[in-house]
C-alpha positions as CSV (number, residue, x, y, z in Angstrom):
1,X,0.0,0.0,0.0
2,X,3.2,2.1,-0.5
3,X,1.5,3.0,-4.0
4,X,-0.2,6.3,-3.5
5,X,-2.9,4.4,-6.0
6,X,-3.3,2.0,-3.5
7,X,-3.6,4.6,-0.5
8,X,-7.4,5.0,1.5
9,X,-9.4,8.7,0.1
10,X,-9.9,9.7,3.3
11,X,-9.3,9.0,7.1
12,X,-10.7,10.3,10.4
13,X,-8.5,10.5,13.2
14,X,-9.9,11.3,16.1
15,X,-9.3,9.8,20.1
16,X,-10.2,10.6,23.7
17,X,-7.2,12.0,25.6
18,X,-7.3,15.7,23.5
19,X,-6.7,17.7,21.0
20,X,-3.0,18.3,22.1
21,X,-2.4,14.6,23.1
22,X,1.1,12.6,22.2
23,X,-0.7,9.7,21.1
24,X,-2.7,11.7,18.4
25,X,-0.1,13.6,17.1
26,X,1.7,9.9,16.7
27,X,-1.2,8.5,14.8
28,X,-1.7,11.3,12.3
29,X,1.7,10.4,10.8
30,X,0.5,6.7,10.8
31,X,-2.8,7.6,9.0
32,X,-0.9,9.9,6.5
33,X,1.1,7.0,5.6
34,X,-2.2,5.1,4.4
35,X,-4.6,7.9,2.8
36,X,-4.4,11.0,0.7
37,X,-6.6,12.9,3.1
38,X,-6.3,12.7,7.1
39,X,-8.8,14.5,8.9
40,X,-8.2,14.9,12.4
41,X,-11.2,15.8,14.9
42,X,-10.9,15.4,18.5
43,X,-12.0,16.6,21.7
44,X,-10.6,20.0,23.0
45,X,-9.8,18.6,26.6
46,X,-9.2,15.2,27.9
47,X,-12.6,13.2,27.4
48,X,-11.6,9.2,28.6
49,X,-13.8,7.3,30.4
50,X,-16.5,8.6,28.6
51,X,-17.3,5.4,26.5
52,X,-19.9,6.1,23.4
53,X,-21.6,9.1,24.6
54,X,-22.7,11.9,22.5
55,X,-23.9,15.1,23.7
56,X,-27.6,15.6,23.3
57,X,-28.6,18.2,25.9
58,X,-25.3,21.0,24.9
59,X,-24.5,22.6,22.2
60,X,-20.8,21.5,20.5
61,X,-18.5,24.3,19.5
62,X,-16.1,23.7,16.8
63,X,-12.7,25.1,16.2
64,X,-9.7,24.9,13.8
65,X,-5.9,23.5,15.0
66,X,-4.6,23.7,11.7
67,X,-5.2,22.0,7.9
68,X,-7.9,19.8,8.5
69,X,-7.6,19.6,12.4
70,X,-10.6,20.6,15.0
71,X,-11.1,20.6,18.1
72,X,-14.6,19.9,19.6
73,X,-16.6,21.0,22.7
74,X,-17.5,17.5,23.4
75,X,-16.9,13.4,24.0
76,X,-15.1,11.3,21.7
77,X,-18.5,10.1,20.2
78,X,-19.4,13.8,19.4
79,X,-15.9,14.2,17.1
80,X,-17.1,11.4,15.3
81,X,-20.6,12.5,14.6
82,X,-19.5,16.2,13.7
83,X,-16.5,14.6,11.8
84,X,-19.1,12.2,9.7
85,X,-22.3,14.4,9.7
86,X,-20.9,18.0,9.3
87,X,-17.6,18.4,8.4
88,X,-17.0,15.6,6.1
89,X,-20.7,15.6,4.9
90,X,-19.2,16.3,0.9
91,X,-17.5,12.8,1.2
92,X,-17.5,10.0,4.2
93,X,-14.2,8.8,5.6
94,X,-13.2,5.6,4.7
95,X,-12.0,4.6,8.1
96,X,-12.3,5.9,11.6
97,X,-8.9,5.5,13.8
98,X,-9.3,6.8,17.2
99,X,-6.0,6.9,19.4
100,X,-3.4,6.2,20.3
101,X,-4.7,5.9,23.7
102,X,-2.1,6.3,26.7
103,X,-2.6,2.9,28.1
104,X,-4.3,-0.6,26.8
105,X,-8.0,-1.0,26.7
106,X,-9.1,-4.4,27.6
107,X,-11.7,-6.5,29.0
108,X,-14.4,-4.4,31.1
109,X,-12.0,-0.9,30.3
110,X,-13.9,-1.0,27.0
111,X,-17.3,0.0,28.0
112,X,-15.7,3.3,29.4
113,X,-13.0,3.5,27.1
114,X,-13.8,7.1,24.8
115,X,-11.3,5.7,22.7
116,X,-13.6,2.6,21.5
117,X,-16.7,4.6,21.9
118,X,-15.1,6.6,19.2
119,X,-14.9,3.3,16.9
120,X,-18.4,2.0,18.3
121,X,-19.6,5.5,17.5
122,X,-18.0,4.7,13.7
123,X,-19.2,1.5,13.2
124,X,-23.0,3.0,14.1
125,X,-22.4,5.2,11.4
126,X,-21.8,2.7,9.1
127,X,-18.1,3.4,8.5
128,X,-15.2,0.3,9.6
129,X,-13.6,1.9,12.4
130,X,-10.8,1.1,15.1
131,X,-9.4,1.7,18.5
132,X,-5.9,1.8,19.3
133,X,-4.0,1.4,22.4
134,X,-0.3,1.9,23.4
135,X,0.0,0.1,26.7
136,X,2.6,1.0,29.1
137,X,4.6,0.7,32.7
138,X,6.1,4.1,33.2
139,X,3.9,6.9,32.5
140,X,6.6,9.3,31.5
141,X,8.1,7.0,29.5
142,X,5.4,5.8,27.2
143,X,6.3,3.3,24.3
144,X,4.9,5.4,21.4
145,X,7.5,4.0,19.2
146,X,6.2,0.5,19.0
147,X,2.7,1.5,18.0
148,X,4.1,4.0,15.5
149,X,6.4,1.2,13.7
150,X,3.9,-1.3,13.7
151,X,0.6,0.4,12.7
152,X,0.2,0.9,9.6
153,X,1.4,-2.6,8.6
154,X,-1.6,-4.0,11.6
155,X,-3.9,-1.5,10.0
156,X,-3.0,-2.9,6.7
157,X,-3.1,-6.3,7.4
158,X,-7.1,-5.7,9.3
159,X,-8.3,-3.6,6.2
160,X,-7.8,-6.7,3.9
161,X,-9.9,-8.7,6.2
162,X,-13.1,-7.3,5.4
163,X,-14.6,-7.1,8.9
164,X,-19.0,-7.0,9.1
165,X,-20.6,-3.8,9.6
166,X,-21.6,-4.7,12.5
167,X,-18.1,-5.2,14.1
168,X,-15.7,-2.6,15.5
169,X,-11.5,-3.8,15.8
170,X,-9.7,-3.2,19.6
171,X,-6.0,-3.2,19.0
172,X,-3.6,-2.9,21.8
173,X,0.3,-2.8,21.5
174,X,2.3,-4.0,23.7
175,X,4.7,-2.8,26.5
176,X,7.9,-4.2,25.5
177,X,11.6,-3.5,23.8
178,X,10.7,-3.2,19.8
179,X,12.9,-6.8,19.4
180,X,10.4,-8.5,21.9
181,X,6.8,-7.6,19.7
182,X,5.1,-10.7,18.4
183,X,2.7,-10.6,15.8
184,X,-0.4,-9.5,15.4
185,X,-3.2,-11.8,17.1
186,X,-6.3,-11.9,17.1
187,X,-8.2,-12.6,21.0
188,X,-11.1,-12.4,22.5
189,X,-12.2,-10.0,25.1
190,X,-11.5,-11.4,28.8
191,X,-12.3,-9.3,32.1
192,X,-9.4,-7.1,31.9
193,X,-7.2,-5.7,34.5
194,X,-10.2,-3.7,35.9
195,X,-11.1,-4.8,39.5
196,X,-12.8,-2.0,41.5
197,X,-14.1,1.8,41.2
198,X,-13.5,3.7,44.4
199,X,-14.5,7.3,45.7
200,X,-11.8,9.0,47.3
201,X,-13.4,12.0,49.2
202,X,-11.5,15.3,50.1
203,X,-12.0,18.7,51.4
204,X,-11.4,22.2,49.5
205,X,-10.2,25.5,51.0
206,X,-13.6,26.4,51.5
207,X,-14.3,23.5,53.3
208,X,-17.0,21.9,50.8
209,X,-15.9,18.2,49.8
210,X,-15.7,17.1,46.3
211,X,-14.9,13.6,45.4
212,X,-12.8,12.0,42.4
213,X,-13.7,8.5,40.8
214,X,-11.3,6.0,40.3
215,X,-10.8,3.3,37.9
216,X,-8.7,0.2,40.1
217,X,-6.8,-2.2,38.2
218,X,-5.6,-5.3,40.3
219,X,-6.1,-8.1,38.1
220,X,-3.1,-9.9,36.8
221,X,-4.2,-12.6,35.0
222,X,-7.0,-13.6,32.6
223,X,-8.6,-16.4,31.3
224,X,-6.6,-18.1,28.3
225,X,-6.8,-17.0,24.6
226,X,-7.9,-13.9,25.9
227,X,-6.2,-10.0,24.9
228,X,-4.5,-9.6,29.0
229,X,-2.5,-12.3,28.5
230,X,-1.1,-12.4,25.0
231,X,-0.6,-8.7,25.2
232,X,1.9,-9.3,28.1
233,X,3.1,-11.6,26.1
234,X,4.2,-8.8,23.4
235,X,1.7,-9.8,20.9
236,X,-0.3,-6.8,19.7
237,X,-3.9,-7.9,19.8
238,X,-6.9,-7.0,17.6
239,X,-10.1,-8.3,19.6
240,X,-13.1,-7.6,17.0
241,X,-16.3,-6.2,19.3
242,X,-20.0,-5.6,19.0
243,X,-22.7,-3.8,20.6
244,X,-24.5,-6.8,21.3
245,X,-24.5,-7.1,25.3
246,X,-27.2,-10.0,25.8
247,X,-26.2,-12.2,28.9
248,X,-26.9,-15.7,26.7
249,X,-26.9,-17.4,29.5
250,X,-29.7,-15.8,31.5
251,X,-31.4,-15.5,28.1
252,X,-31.9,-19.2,27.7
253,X,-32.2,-20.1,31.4
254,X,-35.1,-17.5,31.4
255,X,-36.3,-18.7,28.2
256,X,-36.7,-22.3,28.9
């Protein structure tokens, strides 16, 4: 896909973490690498943990970062909505790539994940879409590098798949020396490290409290052949999701 005749028209780039994030500058020079056009609209302040939401009660205010860059007044779910609908309305995107996300998304993470809301917000639209993740150990030292060599050949190698409509990619790379990454593998979702949400509760110099969630990860190990484990095994993993959420096995006991 070298060719420029064999490059994508368009691409929408968008993510959760900003407008002015690492990870989104990083994957604007992977998407320019597979389409003529990269359009890039993303939140104007850090919107994660906001999953698939789109504002429906506030108005969104748009405004221009450059050629074909915008920042939105709104969740991950609105860039893609304004992207589609509004600013791109003369000619759809070909593919949505939200990220790169600071840290993996897997297991439970997902379903507050902005950065797959962005690509569940894409594939509503109608429009093959994908999440990427850059996990990491050392938050100041965040392997950007590894998802940067390795994209566009993973995004590649997914496009010529042919994935359903009705199916949005999760790709995670993993947290390892470039000379460790295995291939690309394709898993299932498992639980995740995600064990617990907590308040923690404090006090401001007025004396009114306020309180910050938190997101608890404790779990070490998952089932087998899911993404946890062969992501700390240096694979990078591509786990294909859905918006189907029906507990099967309730269904049929309660069906019977």
């Amino acid at each position: 896909m070298s060719d420029q005749s064999h490059k994508l028209n368009r691409i929408l780039v968008t993510n959760d973490d900003g407008i002015d994030a690492p990870g989104l500058k990083v994957l604007e020079q992977v998407a320019a690498q597979l389409a003529h056009e990269v359009w890039v609209v993303a939140p104007r302040s850090d919107q994660s943990g906001t999953s698939h939401s789109i504002s429906l009660h506030a108005p969104l205010r748009i405004s221009a970062h450059g050629d074909k860059r915008f920042a939105v007044t709104g969740t991950p779910g609105d860039c893609v909505v304004m992207g589609v609908q509004h600013l791109l309305k003369d000619g759809r995107p070909d593919l949505i790539l939200s990220g790169f996300n600071r840290g993996a998304n897997m297991g439970m993470e997902t379903v507050f994940s902005g950065t797959v809301g962005a690509a569940m917000t894409g594939m509503l639209l109608g429009i093959r879409s994908i999440g990427l993740s850059q996990a990491y150990s050392d938050q100041a030292n965040v392997p950007w590098h590894n998802a940067q060599t390795h994209a566009p050949k993973v995004i590649r190698d997914l496009l010529a798949m042919d994935w359903p409509n009705d199916a949005c990619l999760n790709v995670n790379f993993p947290d390892c020396p470039p000379e460790a990454i295995r291939p690309l593998k394709v898993t299932r979702q498992g639980l995740g490290p995600l064990n617990n949400v907590s308040v923690r509760t404090e006090v401001d110099p007025r004396g009114f409290e306020y309180h910050w969630i938190k997101l608890n990860n404790g779990r070490e190990f998952d089932e087998p052949g899911t993404e946890m484990g062969d992501l700390m095994a240096g694979h990078i993993t591509v786990t294909p999701l859905q918006f189907e959420r029906t507990h099967l096995a309730t269904y049929n006991d309660a069906a019977e």
